[in-house]
N, C-alpha and C positions, 0 to 999 in steps of 0.2 A: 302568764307571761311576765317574764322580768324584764322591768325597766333598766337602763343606763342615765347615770347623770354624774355630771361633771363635778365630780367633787375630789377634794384633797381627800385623805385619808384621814376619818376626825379624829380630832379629837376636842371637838364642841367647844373650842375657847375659840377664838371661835374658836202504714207508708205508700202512698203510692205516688212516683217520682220518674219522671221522663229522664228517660237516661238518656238523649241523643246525643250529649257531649261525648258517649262514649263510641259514637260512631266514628270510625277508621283507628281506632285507639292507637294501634301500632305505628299511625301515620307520620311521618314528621320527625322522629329518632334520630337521622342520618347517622347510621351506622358507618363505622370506615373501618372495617374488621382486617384481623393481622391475631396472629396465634401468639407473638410477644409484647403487644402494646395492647394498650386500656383505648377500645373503639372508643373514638371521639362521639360524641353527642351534645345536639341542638335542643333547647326547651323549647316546648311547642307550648307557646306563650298566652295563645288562643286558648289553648282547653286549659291551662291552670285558670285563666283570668273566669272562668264557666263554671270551674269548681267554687270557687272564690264568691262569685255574681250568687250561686244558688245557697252558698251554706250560709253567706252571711246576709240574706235576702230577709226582709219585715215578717215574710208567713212562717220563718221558723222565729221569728219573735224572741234572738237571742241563745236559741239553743240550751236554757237553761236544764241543769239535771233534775230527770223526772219529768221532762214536758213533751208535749205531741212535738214541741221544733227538736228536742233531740232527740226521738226517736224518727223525727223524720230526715236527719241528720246520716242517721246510723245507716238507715236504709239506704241513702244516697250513696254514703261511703262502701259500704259491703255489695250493694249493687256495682260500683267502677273494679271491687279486687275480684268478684265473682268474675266479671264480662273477664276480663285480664286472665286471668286464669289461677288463680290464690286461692285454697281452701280459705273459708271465712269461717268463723264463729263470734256469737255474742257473747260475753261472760258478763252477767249477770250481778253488781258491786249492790250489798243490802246496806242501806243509809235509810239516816233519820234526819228529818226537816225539824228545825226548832224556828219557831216565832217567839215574836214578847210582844204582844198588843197591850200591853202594860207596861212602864217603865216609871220609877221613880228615885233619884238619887239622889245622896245629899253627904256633902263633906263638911264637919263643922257647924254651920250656921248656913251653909249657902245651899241652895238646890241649884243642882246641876241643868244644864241644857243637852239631853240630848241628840247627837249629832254636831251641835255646835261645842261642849265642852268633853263629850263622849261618846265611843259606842261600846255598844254592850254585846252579849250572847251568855250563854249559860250550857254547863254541859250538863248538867244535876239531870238524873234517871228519875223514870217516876214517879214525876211531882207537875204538879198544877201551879204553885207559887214557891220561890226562892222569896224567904228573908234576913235579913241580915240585919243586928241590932246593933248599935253601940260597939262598931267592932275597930277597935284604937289598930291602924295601919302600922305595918311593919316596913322599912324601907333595908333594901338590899340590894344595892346600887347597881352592877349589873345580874345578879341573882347565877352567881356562876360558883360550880363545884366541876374542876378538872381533874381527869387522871393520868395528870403531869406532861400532858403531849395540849399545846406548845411548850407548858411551863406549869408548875403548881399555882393555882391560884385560889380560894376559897371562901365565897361570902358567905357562906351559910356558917362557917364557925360551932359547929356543934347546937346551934340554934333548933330549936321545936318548931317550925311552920305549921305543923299540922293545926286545921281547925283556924288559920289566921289568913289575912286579906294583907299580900304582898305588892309593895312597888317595887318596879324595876325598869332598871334606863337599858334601852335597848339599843344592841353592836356591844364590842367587848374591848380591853386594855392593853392587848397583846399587839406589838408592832409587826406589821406586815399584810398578809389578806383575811380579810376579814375568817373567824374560823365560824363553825354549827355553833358556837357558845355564846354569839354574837346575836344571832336569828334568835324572835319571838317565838317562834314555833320551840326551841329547845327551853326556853325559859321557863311557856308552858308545860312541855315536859317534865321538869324536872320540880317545878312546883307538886305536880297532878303525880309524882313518885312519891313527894314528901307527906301528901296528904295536906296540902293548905286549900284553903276555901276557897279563893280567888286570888287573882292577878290585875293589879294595875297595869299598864305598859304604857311606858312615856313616851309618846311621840314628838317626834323634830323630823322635818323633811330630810336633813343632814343621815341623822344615824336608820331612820327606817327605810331611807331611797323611794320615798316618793310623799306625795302631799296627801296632806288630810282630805282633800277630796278629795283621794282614793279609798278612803276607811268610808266615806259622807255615801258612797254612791251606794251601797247594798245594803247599809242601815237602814236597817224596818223592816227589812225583809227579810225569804227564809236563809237561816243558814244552817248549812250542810254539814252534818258526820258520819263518819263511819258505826255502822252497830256496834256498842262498847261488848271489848271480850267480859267474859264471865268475871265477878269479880274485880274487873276495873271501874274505881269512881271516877268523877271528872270533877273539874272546880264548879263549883256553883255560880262565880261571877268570871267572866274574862273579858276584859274591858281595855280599851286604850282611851289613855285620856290626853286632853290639850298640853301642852306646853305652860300655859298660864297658869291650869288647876295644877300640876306638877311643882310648879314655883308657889304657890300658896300651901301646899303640902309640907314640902322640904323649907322652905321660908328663905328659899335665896335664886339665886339667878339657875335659868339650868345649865349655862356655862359652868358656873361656880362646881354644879354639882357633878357633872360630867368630869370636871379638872381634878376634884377631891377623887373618884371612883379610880380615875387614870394611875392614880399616885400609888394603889394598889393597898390590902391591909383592911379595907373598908368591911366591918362583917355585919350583922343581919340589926336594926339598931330600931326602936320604939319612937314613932313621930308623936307628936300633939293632936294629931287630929282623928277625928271621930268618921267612921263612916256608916251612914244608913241606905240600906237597897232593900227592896222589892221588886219582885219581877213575876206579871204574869204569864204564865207560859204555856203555847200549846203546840205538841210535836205530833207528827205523824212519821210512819214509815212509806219508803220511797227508794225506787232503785237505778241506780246511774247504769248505764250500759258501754262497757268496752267491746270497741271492733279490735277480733284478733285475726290477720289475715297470715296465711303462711304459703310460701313457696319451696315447697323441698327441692334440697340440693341430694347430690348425690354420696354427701358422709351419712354412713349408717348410725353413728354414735349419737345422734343428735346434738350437731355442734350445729349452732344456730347465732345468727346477729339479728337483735331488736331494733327496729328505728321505731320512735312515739313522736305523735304530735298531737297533741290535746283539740279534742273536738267541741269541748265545751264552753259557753260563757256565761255572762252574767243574766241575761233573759231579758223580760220585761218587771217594771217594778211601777205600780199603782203610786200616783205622789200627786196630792192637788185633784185627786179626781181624776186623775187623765193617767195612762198608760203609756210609762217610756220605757224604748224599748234599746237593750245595747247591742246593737248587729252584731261587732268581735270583727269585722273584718280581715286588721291589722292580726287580732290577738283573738280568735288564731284561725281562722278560716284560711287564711294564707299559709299556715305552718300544714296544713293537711294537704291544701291542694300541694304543695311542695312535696310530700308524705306519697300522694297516690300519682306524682308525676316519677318518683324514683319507682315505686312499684312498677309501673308500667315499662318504663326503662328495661327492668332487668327481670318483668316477664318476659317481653320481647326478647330479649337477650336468650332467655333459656328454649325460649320458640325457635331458635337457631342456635341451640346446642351450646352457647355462649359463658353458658352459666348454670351449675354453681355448684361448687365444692361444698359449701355450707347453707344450709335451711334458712331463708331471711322470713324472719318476722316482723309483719307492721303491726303497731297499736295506736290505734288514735284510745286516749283513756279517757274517761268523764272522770266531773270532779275537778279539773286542778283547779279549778278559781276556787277550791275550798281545802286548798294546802295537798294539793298533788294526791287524792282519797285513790281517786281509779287507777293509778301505776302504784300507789303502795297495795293496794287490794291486788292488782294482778304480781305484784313480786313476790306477794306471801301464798299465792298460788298460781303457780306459771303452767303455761299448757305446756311444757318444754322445761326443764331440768335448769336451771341457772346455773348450775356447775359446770354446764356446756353448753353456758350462753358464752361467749369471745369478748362483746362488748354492746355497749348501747348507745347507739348515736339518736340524739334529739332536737325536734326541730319545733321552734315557737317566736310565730314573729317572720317578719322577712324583708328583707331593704325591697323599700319603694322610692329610695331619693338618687337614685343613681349606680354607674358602677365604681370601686373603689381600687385601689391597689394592693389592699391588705382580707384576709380572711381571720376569723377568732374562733377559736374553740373555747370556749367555757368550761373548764376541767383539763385541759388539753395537757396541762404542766406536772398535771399529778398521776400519768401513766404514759406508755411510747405509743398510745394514740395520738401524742403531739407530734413525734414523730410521723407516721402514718398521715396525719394533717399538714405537716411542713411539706412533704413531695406531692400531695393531691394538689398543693396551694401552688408552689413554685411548678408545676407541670400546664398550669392555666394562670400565669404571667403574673402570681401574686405571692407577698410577703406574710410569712404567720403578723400579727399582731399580738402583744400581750391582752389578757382581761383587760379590760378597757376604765373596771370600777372596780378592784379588787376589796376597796372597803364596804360593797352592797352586797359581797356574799352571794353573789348571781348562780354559781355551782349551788345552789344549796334550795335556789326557789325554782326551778323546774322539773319536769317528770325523769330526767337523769336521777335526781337525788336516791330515788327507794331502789332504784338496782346496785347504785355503788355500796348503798347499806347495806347490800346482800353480798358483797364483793364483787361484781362486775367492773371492771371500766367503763366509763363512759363521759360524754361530753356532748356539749350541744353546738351544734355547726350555727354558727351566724356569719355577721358583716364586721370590718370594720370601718374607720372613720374617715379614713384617706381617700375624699371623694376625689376622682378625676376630674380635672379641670376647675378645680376648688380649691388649690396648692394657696392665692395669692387672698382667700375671702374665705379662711375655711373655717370661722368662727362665728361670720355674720352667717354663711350656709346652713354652720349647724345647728345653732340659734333657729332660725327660720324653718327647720326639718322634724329632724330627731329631738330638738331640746323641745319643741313647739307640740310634737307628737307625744312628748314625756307628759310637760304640762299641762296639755288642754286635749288628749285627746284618748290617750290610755284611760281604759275601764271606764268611757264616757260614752255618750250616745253617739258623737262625732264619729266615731270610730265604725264609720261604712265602707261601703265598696265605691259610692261617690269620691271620697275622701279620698282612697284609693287613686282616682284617676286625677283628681285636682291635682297632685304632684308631678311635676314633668316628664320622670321617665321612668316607671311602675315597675318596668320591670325587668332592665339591665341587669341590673344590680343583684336581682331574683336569678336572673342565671346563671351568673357567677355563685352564687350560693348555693344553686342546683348541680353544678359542673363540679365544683369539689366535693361536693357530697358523695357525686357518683362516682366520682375516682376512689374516696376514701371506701367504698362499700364495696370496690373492686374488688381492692388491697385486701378486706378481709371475707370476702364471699369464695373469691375466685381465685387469687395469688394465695390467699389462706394464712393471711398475717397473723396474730396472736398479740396483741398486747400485752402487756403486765406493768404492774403499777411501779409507780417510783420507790427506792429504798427509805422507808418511813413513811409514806403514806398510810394513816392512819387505817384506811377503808380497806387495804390488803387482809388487813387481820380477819375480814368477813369470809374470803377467797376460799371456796371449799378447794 
C-alpha cells in the first residue's frame, strides 16, 4: 500500500476457518432494480468489519508470504467467493526468501550501522557470501536513461556500470507527476540491465514518500523475490542508505545535490570514497499464493474486468527476543474485505439475472509488500487473455476517518476510466479529486502497475481529502488522521483492527468508496464501457 503525504512537488532545496460471516451473504444488498439505472446498494458494514476482524487477527500473525497466516488467509478468502458462487483457483507464484544473518559495511574509514545508516538485501544466485573489496563508488545523480517521453535525459553518458556499486538520488527532474524514472524500483532495473554490482539509493522522506522507518521495519528479515528467469543476474548489493552517509559520500549537503541533479547534464562521475561489503547469505524457496476468483458473464470472447486487492503483509519479525507482529489492518485487510464485499454485490446481482455482460475477475495477489511479485507473476500469466481484459480497478487501503466530498482514482487521468470514475463519483454526490501526491508516483507502487505494463487500463479507486464537516479544521483533521496514520502507523504494528475502531467513524467513508466502485464495475461489467488510454500515454504502446 501506498502512502500520501503532503508535499510540494520536490525539488530537495528544500486451513480450517469458520465461515459464519458468510451466513445470509446475499443479506443486506438493498437492491432497488430498474432495467436503465445502476440498482442503488447498501454496504453491509457488519460483514466487511468480520472480513477485516479475521484477516487481520494476531493467529494469522501478519499474513506474511509463505506462512500458515497466508495460507490461512487464502482459505478464508476462497471460502467467501466459493459460498458466493465464483469459480476460485489458487495460482501458485515460485519465490525465493533471502536473509543476511551476517552484515558488514563500511564506507571510507567508517563502519556503517545497520538499519540506523542502512538497509541492505542482495539478489546474487548461488552463493553463500557476497563480497565486495575496495570498490571506489560511482555517483549518477538520478541514474536515469530515457527514450525521450517525457524528454531526453541521460546519466549514464556512455558510461560502463557493469561490475561497479552505483549511487542514486531517488524521484526524477522532470516537471510535473512524478514518471517510473523517478521510482527505486526502475533504478534498480536499469542498473540490473547494465550489469552493475550494486546500488546505493538515497533516501529523504521528501523524494521516497515515506520515512525510514518504513525501510527500519522488515530489515533483518526475509526478503522476498521472484525465481530469477534463466540467464538473469541480479545486483549483488541493493541497499538504501541515510541521508547523512549520502552527504559524507558526495561531500555536500543533499539539497546541494538534488539542486545540481535538477539542473540536468549531470552524467555517471567517480566519488572518493571506498566501499567494503560482506554479506552472509541464506535463501530458501517459498511460494506466495494468488486467489483468483471468477464470475462468468455472458461474452463468449473472454472479455473480462480484473479488480486486486493484496492479501499480504509484512508478518511477524523476531527483534529483542520477542515476536512483533504487523496485523495489515489498514494495509490491506480492509482493501480485500472491500474486494469480497463487491464480489458478493454482483454475485447477487447475476443470482437475479442482473449481471454481466463481461466475466469479473477478483485477485487478492501475494507479495506486494515485496514490490507488487504476485500481480506481476499473475500478468505474465493470466488465467484469461489480457487482450480481453477492458481494465483493472484496484483496491488498497480504505478511509476510516470519515465521509468526504471528493473520490480519486490513481491513474484515473492517463485513460477514460477518469471518465467512467467522474459519473460513478458525481451519481453518489461526489467531485473526482486530482492525485492528491503527484510527486510520490502512487500509479506506479500498487498492484495496477504490472497490468498497465501489459497495456490494460487501470486505476486504483480510493478517498479524497474533503472531509465533511472538516471544511473550517481540515489541516489540524488531517494532521490527526491520515498524516498520523502516514507517520506512526503505516507498515507498523499499530496497524490493527483496534486502530481501526479508535477512529470515530470506520466506516462512512468506506462506503462511499464501495458505492463508486460499484457504479464504475457497472459501467464496465454491464453497460460494457471500453476504456482506452489517453493520446500519448506511454502504457498504450503495450495494448495488444
Amino acid at each position: 500500500m501506498a502512502v500520501y503525504r503532503r508535499r510540494p512537488r520536490i525539488r530537495l532545496v528544500p486451513l480450517t476457518v469458520g465461515l459464519l460471516l458468510v451466513v445470509a451473504l446475499f443479506g443486506g444488498l438493498g437492491f432497488l432494480m430498474s432495467e436503465d439505472r445502476f440498482p442503488g446498494v447498501v454496504l453491509n458494514t457488519a460483514r466487511l468489519d468480520s472480513h477485516i476482524k479475521y484477516l487481520s487477527s494476531l493467529s494469522l500473525e501478519g499474513r506474511a508470504v509463505g506462512t500458515e497466516g497466508e495460507i490461512s488467509a487464502v482459505q478464508y478468502i476462497r471460502g467467501v467467493l466459493d459460498t458466493i458462487g465464483f469459480k476460485t483457483t489458487v495460482q501458485t507464484v515460485p519465490l525465493q526468501g533471502v536473509t543476511l544473518p551476517a552484515v558488514n559495511l563500511s564506507i571510507g574509514s567508517d563502519n556503517l550501522r545497520r538499519g540506523q545508516d542502512f538497509v541492505i538485501t542482495s539478489e546474487a544466485e548461488n552463493v553463500n557470501i557476497v563480497e565486495l573489496k575496495d570498490e571506489r563508488i560511482l555517483y549518477g545523480g538520478y541514474c536515469i536513461k530515457t527514450d525521450g517521453n517525457p524528454e531526453d535525459y541521460d546519466n549514464f553518458c556512455s558510461s560502463d556500470v557493469r561490475g561497479r556499486v552505483v549511487l542514486c538520488l531517488v524521484n526524477d527532474p522532470f516537471e510535473g507527476p512524478l514518471t517510473y524514472y523517478g521510482r527505486w524500483v526502475y533504478k534498480v532495473e536499469e542498473l540490473r540491465r547494465r550489469g552493475a554490482a550494486g546500488v546505493l539509493l538515497v533516501h529523504t522522506t521528501e523524494s521516497a514518500g515515506y520515512g525510514w522507518n518504513v525501510l527500519q521495519s522488515p530489515d533483518g528479515g526475509e526478503n522476498i523475490r521472484l525465481m530469477s528467469k534463466d540467464g538473469e543476474k541480479g545486483l549483488k548489493i541493493r541497499a538504501w542508505i541515510a541521508q547523512h552517509v549520502a552527504e559524507r559520500i558526495l561531500k555536500t549537503s543533499i539539497d546541494r545535490a538534488f539542486e545540481e541533479a535538477n539542473t540536468g547534464g549531470l552524467c555517471m562521475q567517480e566519488t572518493d570514497m571506498v566501499l567494503h561489503v560482506r554479506l552472509d547469505i541464506t535463501t530458501r524457496e517459498l511460494y506466495g499464493l494468488n486467489v483468483v476468483g471468477q464470475l462468468d458473464g455472458s461474452a463468449r470472447n473472454n472479455e473480462h474486468v480484473i479488480v486486486t486487492s493484496h492479501h499480504d503483509h509484512l508478518g511477524a519479525i523476531e527483534r529483542n527476543g520477542e515476536k512483533v507482529i504487523y496485523p495489515g489492518a489498514v494495509d490491506n485487510a480492509s482493501g480485500v474485505g472491500k474486494l469480497l464485499e463487491l464480489a458478493t454485490y454482483f454475485a447477487a446481482m447475476k443470482s437475479q439475472a442482473r449481471c454481466c455482460k463481461r466475466t469479473l475477475v477478483v485477485i487478492t495477489p501475494t507479495a506486494e509488500e515485496s514490490v507488487l511479485l504476485g500481480s506481476s507473476y499473475y500478468a505474465d500469466h493470466p488465467q484469461l487473455p489480457l487482450a480481453q481484459c477492458a481494465a483493472v480497478l484496484n483496491m488498497d487501503g480504505m478511509n476510516i476517518w470519515g465521509p468526504t466530498t471528493d473520490s480519486v482514482g490513481i491513474g484515473s487521468e492517463r485513460s477514460t476510466l477518469g471518465d467512467i470514475l467522474a459519473r460513478a463519483a458525481r451519481e453518489e454526490g461526489q467531485r473526482v479529486a486530482p492525485d492528491p501526491a503527484p510527486e510520490q508516483g502512487l500509479f506506479f507502487r500498487s498492484d495496477q502497475l504490472p497490468f498497465a505494463r501489459k497495456g490494460v487500463p487501470a486505476m486504483k479507486i480510493t478517498h479524497g481529502f474533503s472531509f465533511t464537516n472538516h471544511e473550517q479544521d481540515i489541516d489540524e483533521y488531517l494532521n490527526a488522521t491520515v498524516w498520523d496514520y502516514n507517520r506512526n502507523v503505516y507498515h507498523q504494528p499499530l496497524d490493527t483492527y483496534e486502530y481501526l475502531h479508535k477512529q470515530g467513524d470506520p466506516y462512512s467513508g468506506a462506503e462511499q468508496e464501495f458505492k463508486v466502485g460499484a457504479r464504475v464495475l457497472f459501467d464496465l461489467l454491464v453497460r460494457g464501457f471500453s476504456p482506452k488510454w489517453m493520446p500519448g500515454e506511454p502504457f498504450a504502446r503495450f495494448r495488444a
